[in-house]
C-alpha positions as CSV (number, residue, x, y, z in Angstrom):
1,X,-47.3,18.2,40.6
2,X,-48.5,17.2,43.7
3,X,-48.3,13.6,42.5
4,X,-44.5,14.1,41.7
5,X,-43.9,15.5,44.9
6,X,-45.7,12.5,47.1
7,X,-43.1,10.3,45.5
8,X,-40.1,12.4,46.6
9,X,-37.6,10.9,49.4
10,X,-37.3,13.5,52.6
11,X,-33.8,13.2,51.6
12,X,-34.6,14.7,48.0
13,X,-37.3,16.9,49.3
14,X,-34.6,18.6,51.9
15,X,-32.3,19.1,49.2
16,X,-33.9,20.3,47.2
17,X,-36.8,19.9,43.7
18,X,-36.8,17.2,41.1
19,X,-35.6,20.2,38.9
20,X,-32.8,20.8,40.6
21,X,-31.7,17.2,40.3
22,X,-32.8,17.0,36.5
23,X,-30.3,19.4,36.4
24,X,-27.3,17.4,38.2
25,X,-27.6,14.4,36.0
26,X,-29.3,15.2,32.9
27,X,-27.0,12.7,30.8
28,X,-27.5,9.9,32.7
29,X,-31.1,9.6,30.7
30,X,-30.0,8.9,27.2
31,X,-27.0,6.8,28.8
32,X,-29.9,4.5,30.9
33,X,-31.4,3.7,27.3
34,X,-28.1,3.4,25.0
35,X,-29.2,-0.7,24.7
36,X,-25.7,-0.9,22.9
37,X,-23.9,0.5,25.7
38,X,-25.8,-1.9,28.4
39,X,-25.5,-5.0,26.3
40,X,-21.8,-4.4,26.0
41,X,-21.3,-3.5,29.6
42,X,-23.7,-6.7,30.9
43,X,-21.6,-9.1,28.3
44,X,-17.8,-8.3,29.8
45,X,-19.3,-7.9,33.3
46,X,-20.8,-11.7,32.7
47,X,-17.3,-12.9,30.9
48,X,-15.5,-11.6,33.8
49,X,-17.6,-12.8,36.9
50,X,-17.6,-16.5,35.5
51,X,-15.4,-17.6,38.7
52,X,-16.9,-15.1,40.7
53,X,-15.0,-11.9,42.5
54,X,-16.0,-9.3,44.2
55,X,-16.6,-5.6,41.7
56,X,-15.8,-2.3,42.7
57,X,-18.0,0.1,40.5
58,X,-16.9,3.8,40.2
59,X,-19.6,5.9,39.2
60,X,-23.1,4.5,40.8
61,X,-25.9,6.7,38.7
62,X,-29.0,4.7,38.8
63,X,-27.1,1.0,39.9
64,X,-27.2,-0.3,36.5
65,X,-24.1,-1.7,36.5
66,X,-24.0,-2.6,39.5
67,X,-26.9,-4.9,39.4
68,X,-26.1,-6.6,36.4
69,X,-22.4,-7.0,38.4
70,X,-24.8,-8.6,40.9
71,X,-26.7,-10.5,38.6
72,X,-23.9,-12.6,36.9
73,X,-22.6,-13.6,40.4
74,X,-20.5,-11.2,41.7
75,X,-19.7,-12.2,45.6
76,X,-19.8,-8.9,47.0
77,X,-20.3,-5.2,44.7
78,X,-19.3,-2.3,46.0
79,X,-20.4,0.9,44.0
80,X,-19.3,4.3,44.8
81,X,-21.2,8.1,43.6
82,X,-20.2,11.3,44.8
83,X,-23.8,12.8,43.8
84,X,-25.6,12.7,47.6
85,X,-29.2,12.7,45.9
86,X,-28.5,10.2,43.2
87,X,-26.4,7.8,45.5
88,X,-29.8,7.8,47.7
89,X,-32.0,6.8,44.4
90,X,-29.6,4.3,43.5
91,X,-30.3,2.5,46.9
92,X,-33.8,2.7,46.4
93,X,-33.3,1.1,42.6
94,X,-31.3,-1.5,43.9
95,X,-33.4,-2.3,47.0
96,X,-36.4,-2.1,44.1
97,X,-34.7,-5.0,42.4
98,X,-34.0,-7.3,45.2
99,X,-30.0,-6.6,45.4
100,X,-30.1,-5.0,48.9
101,X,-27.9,-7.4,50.6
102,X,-25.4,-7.6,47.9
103,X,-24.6,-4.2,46.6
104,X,-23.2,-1.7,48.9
105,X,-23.4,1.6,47.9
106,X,-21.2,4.5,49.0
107,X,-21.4,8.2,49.0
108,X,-18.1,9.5,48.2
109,X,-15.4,9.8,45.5
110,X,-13.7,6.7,45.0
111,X,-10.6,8.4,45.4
112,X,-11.8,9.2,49.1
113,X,-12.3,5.6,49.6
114,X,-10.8,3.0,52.2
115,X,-10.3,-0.4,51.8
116,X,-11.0,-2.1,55.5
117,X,-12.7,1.1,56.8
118,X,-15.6,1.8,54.1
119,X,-15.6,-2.1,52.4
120,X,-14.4,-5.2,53.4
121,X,-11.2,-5.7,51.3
122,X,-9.9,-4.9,47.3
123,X,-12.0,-5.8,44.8
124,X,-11.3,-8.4,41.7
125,X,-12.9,-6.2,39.0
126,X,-13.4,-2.6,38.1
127,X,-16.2,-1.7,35.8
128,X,-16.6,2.1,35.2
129,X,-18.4,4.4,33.0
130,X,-17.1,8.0,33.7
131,X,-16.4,8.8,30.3
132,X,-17.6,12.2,29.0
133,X,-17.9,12.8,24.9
134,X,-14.0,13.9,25.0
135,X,-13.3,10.7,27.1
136,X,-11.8,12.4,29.9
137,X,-13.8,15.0,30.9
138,X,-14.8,13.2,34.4
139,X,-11.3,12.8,35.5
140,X,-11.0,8.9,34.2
141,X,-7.8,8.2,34.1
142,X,-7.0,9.9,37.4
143,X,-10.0,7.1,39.2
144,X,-9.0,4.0,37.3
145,X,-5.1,4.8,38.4
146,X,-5.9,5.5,42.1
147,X,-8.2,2.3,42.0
148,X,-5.6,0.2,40.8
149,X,-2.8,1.1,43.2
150,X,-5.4,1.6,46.5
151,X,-8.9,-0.3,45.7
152,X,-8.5,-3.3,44.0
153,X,-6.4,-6.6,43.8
154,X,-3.2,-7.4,42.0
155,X,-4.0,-8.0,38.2
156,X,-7.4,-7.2,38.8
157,X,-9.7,-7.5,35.7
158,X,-10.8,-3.5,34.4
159,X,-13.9,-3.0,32.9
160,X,-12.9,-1.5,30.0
161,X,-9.1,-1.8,30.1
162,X,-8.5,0.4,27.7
163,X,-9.4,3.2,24.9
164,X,-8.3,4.6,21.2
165,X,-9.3,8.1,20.1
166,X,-10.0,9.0,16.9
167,X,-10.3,12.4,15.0
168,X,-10.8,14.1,11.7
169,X,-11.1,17.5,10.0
170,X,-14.9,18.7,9.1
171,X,-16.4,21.6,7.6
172,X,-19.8,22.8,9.5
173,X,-21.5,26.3,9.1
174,X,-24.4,25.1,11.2
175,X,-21.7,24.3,14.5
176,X,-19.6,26.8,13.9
177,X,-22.4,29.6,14.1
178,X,-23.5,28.2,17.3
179,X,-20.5,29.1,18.7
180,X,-18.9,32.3,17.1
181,X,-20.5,35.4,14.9
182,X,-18.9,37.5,12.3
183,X,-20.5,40.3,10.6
184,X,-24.4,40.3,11.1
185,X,-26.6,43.2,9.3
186,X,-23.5,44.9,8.3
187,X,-22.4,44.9,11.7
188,X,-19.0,43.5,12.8
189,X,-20.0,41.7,16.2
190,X,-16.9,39.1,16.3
191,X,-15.8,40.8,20.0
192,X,-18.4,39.2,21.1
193,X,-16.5,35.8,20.2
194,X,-14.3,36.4,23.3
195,X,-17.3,35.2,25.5
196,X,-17.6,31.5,23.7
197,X,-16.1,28.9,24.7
198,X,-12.7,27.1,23.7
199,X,-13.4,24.0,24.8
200,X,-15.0,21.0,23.1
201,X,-18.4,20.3,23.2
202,X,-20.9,17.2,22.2
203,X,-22.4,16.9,18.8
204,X,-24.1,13.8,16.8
205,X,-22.7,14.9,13.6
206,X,-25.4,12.4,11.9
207,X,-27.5,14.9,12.8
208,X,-25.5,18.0,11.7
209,X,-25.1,19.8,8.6
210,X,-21.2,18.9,8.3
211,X,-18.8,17.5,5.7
212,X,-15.5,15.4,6.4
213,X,-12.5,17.0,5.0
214,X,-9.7,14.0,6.1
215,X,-9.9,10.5,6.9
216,X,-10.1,9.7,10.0
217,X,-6.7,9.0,11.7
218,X,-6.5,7.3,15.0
219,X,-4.4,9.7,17.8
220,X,-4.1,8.5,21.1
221,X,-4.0,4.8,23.0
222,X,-5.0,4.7,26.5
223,X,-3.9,0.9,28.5
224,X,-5.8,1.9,32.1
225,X,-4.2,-1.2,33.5
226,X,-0.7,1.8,33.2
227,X,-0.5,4.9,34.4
228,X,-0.8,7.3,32.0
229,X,1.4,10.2,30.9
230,X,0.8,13.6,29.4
231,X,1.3,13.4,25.9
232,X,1.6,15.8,22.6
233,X,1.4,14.1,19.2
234,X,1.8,16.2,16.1
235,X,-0.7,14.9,12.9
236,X,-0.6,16.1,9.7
237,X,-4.6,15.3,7.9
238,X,-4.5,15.1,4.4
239,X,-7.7,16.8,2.8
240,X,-9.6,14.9,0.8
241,X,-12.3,17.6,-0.1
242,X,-12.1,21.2,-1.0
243,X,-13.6,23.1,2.3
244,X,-13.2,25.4,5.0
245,X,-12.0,23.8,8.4
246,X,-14.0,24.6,11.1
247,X,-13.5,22.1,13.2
248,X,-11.7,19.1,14.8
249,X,-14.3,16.0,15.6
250,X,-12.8,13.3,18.0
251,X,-14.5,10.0,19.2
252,X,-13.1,7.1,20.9
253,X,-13.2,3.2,21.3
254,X,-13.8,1.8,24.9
255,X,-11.7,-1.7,24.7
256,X,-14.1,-3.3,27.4
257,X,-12.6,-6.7,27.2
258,X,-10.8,-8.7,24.5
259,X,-13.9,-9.1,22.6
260,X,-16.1,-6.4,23.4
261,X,-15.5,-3.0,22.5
262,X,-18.2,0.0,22.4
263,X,-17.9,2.9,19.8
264,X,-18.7,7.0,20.1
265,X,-18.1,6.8,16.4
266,X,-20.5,8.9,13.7
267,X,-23.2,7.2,11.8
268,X,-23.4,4.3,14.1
269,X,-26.7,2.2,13.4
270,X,-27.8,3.2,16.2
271,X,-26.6,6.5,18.0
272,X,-24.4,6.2,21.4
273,X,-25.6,7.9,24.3
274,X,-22.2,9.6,24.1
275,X,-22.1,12.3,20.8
276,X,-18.7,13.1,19.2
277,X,-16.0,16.0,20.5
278,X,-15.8,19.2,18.6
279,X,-12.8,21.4,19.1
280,X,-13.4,24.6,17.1
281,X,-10.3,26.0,15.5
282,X,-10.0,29.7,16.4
283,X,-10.5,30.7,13.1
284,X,-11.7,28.8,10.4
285,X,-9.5,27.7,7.6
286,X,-9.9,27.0,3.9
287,X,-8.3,24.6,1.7
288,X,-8.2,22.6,-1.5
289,X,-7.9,18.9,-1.6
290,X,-4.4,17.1,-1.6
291,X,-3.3,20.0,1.2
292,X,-2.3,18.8,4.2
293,X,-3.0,20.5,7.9
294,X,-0.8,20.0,10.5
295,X,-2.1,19.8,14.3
296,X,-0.8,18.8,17.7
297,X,-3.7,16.4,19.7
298,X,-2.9,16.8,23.4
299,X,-3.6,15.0,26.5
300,X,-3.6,15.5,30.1
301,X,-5.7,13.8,32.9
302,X,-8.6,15.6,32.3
303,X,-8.7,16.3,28.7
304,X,-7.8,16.1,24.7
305,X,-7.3,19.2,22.7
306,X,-5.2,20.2,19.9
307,X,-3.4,23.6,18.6
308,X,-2.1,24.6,15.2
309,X,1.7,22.8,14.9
């Protein structure tokens, strides 16, 4: 231990433990190593900096992006995290790799941020990965749209520009007992269902005991270089296998140029760093095949869900 701790900044040391910060930014480890994601991200970043520009990154974590921004020629990168201690290791990653002088990292929201007072002037590009498993989870949409009207140039390039979200119908014991109980040892403990939670939450379904019930059937299409408006689509699945609904699974496609796109999608051949939505219905339903089941998907700026239509 006393090893780990030798190699602590005072800065991380006076606030606090490298548990602590394991717990802030526990994702940010299987994201780091998605090869998929960082090929796909280093590929538009390169396509885009051809002629150059200066690139305004939202979302800092360890600097990767910001460094490959500086490695295919950016002029000037200016990357934003609200974190304190992971904008401070992020400066000692990109000092690490010799891009001091060109990446300027900032310790704020980039809705906080100034053009003229914390950088020089708008940027030419946005690249951005704040994108939860549900998409919008890290407030997204409301970043990208402030950086287009206050942070960057007219027509600006974004990195990606847009998204398409995807869901289907599934049938999973195994998810749906981690998250609700019934009657155990005779006992009826379903009060106790009250205390879990409503939201969606992240699961690799390749590695869950689940079956499809629909297709898949594409529900929402996000252009960032709009503004967005809250939406409510009704979708009527068709079932294509006898079951009982437990679930809705949603995943999503990020557009991050014309011909680059990454995908959350199950049963990739190799797993994203991001795993797919699940939205448990609030009580599970069963059905036969050829039924259909009508939902409404919802969006706002911070999230997708969907209720019974």
């Amino acid at each position: 231990m006393k090893n780990l701790i030798d190699e602590l900044t005072k800065e991380e040391i006076a606030a606090g433990d490298v548990a602590i910060t394991s717990e802030v930014v526990p994702w940010h480890f299987p994201m780091m190593n998605d090869t998929v994601r960082n090929d796909a991200y280093e590929k538009a970043l390169e396509t885009a900096l051809k002629k150059g520009g200066a690139v305004l990154d939202i979302g800092s974590g360890s600097g990767l992006l910001a460094m490959m921004a500086a490695r295919h020629g950016a002029t000037k990168v200016i990357t934003c995290e609200e974190v304190t201690m992971v904008a401070e290791k992020a400066k000692v990653i990109i000092q690490r790799n010799g891009f001091k002088d060109q990446i300027q990292v900032i310790n704020k929201l980039s809705t906080t941020l100034v053009p003229g007072i914390d950088y020089p002037e708008r940027a030419d590009i946005l690249v951005t990965e704040i994108f939860d498993n549900g998409l919008l989870g890290e407030n997204a949409l409301v970043a990208i749209e402030h950086a287009r009207k206050h942070l960057l140039k007219p027509n600006a390039q974004l990195i990606p520009s847009g998204a398409r979200v995807y869901a289907m119908c599934i049938e999973s014991s195994e998810i749906y007992k981690n998250h609700r109980v019934e009657t155990i040892s005779n006992f009826d403990l379903s009060p106790f269902n009250q205390f879990t939670s409503f939201d969606y939450t992240g699961y690799h379904l390749a590695r869950t005991d689940y079956h499809a019930l629909t297709a898949t059937t594409s529900i929402f299409d996000f252009d960032f270089r709009k503004d967005s408006e809250n939406k409510s689509v009704p979708i009527e699945f068709e079932i294509t296998r006898s079951g009982t609904c437990h679930a809705v699974a949603f995943w999503y496609e990020l557009q991050l140029d014309l011909d680059t796109i990454i995908s959350t999608a199950p049963h990739l051949p190799q797993l994203s760093c991001w795993k797919q939505a699940i939205q448990l219905l609030p009580q599970p339903q069963t059905f036969v095949e050829g039924q259909s089941f009508k939902l409404t998907a919802h969006h706002d700026d911070e999230a997708i869900w969907f209720t019974r239509s």
